[in-house]
N, C-alpha and C positions, 0 to 999 in steps of 0.2 A: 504494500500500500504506500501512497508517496505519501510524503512529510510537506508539510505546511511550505515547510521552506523549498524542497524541490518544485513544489508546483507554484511558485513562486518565481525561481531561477527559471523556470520553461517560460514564465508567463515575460519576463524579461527579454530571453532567448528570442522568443517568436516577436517580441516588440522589436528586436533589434534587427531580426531578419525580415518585420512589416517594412520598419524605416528603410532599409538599403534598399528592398525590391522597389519602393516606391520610386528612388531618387538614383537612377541607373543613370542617368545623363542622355540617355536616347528615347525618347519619348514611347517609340514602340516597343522597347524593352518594356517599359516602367508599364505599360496598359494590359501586359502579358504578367507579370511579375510580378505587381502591384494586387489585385484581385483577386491572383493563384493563392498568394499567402495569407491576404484578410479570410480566402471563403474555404480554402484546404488546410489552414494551418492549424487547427487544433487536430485536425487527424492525420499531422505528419509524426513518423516514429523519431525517436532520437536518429538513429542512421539517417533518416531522408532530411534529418535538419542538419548532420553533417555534409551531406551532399550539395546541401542546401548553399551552406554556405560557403564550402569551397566554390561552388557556380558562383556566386556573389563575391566572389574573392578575385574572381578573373576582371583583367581592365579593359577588356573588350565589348562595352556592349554589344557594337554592330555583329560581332563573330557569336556572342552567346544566342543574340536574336537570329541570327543564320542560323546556328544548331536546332533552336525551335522551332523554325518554321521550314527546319531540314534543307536550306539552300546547300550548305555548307555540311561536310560530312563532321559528324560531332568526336574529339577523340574519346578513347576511350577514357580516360580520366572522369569524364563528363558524362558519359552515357551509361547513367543510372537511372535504378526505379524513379527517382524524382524527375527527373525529363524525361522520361515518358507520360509522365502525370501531370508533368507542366505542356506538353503537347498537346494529351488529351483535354485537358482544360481549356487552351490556348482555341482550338477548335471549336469545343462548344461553345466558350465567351464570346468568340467573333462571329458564328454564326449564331447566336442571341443577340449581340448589339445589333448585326446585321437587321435581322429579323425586326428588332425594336425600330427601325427606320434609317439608323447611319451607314452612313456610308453610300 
């Protein structure tokens, strides 16, 4: 069972990893990035928030947003359960905004 304080340190963790995803510097990172983490991130595991952050560790926007939207073959370093899950999101999010009228 977690401790007050570990669920604490997560709720930190995932604030820190909301912020970065937000403020990627390339705007189409940040609308892929940004949303994965508000609407997935209470049910990423520890491992997928290490994944997590190592992707958010890279100074590449433009090559991170190539891997998501598969322009760019992603290395393997990177091509974890979590980009896969940031794809699959990536997908539905834009065909719902889609859908919603943008674009």
């Amino acid at each position: 069972m977690n401790t007050d304080t570990e669920i604490m340190d997560r709720k930190a963790r995932l604030g820190r990893l909301t912020f970065r995803a937000w403020r990627r510097g390339f705007r189409e990172a940040d609308l892929v990035l940004g949303p994965f983490v508000e609407r997935e991130g209470d049910s990423l595991t520890d491992a997928d928030m290490d994944d997590l952050e190592h992707l958010l560790s890279h100074d590449d926007d433009h090559r991170i947003y190539a891997w998501i939207i598969e322009t760019e073959p992603t290395p393997e370093a990177y091509e974890t359960p979590v980009m896969s899950r940031i794809r699959v999101f990536m997908r539905a999010h834009v065909a719902q905004v889609v859908a919603d009228g943008a674009g």
